[in-house]
C-alpha positions, 0 to 999 in steps of 0.5 A: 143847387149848383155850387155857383149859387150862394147867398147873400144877404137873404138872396139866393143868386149866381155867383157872378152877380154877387156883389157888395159895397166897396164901403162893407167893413170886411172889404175895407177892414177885414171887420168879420168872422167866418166859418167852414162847416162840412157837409157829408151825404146831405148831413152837416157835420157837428152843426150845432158845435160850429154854430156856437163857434160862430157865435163866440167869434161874433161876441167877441167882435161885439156882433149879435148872431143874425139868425138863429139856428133854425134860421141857419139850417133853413139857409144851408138847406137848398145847398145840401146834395145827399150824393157828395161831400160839401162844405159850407163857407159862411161869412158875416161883416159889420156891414156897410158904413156911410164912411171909412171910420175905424169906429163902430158905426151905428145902425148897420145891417150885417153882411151875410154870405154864404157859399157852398162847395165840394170837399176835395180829396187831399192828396196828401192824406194818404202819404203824409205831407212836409211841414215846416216851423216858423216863428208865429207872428199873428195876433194875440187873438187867434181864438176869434175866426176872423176874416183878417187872414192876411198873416196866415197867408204869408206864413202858409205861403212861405212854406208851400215856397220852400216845398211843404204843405203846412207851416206849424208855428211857434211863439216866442216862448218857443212854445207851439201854437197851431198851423198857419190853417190847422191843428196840431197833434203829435204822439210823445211817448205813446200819448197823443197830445194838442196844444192848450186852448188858451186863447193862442189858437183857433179851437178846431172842431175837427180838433175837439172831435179827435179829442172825444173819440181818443177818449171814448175809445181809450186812446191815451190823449191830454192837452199840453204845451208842446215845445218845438223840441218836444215836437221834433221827438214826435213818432206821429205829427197831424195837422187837422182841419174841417175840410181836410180832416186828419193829415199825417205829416212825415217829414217836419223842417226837411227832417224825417218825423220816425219812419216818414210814414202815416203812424199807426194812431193817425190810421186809427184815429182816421177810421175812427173818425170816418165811422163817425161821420157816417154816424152825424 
């Protein structure tokens, strides 16, 4: 199926002529969630984990599932193409309202779309790219993946300003939390570590999978806080994502993180999760 197809509320059609209400609750209020799932030769990666990601960020915007699993792979299956990576973008609103109202409406049907795309090597994995701290000033509800973003975009947007790729934030309590659109890893003292799943970050799947493979294949790994001075001891900094997957970072506010190369457990870690995919 070309890419310029998607889905949309039970219809598969050409994306020009996919169109919604100018009343659907995630046009008026970013009333949604979303979520990135990707695709290797015609397998989809880790699908069950990303469908209860999904459900988790439904329920906690009070919104039922509107399909099951089988339902979902039955959606994503005309898209899958054995010859390439892809990703899918899935999207779900509360839907169309009779009006503009912050509350709930009553008796509304979910909006459902669903888009599929190619992965693009990043450049950037390979050299390693410059990242940049700033004070995270997001909601306090980051383990939702709402289509409320605007906050992430400014804040990864004042990074790729002042010359980096990634901005990696930290709280008021000086405490690290997680990328403006990744995971943080850092190696300390020889021991790969992330911050806690407390509710301050989204929990990645990418970042969930390096934690197992570190643990399957005995590579000394814990959750913790980090401290933004922690971080600048680091001898390896990652940000990770489902698209991009592990993306070393060499150089952390114009200051060189050890060698300003790809560290030796980021290689390691990367092929172990490249045998991995091959495996899904």
């Amino acid at each position: 199926m070309s890419e310029q197809t998607v889905y949309l509320n039970g219809v598969y059609l050409p994306l020009q002529d996919a169109k919604i209400s100018v009343l659907d609750r995630g046009f008026l209020f970013g009333d949604g969630v979303y979520e990135v799932i990707p695709v290797y030769n015609g397998h989809i990666f880790r699908i069950q984990a990303h469908l209860q990601r999904l459900d988790r960020s439904l329920k906690s915007i009070r919104l039922q599932n509107p399909h099951s699993t089988a339902e979902w792979l039955a959606i994503f299956e005309p898209f899958l193409e054995t010859s390439k990576d892809q990703y899918f973008y899935l999207q779900i609103t509360r839907g169309v309202a009779p009006k503009r109202d912050h509350a709930f409406p009553e008796s509304v049907t979910p909006t459902v779309f669903v888009m599929c795309s190619d992965i693009k090597p990043f450049e950037g994995k390979q050299a390693g790219i410059k990242a940049l701290t700033l004070d995270d000033t997001r909601w306090e509800m980051c383990h939702i993946k709402a289509i409320t973003l605007l906050a992430n975009i400014l804040l990864r947007q004042e990074a790729l300003d002042q010359g980096s790729a990634e901005a990696l934030l930290v709280n008021k309590q000086g405490i690290v939390t997680e990328g403006a659109a990744s995971n943080v890893f850092a190696v300390i003292d020889g021991v790969l570590v992330t911050p806690l799943n407390d509710g301050s970050i989204l929990p990645g799947i990418t970042r969930d999978v390096i934690l197992e493979l570190a643990r399957r294949n005995g590579i000394a790994c814990r959750e913790q806080v980090i401290t933004l001075q922690t971080l600048k001891t680091a001898s390896e900094i990652w940000v990770t994502s489902s698209t991009r997957e592990i993306i070393p970072v060499i150089s952390l506010d114009g200051e060189p993180v050890a060698d300003a190369k790809p560290g030796p457990i980021f290689k390691e870690m990367d092929a172990l999760l490249q045998k991995e995919k091959k495996l899904s």
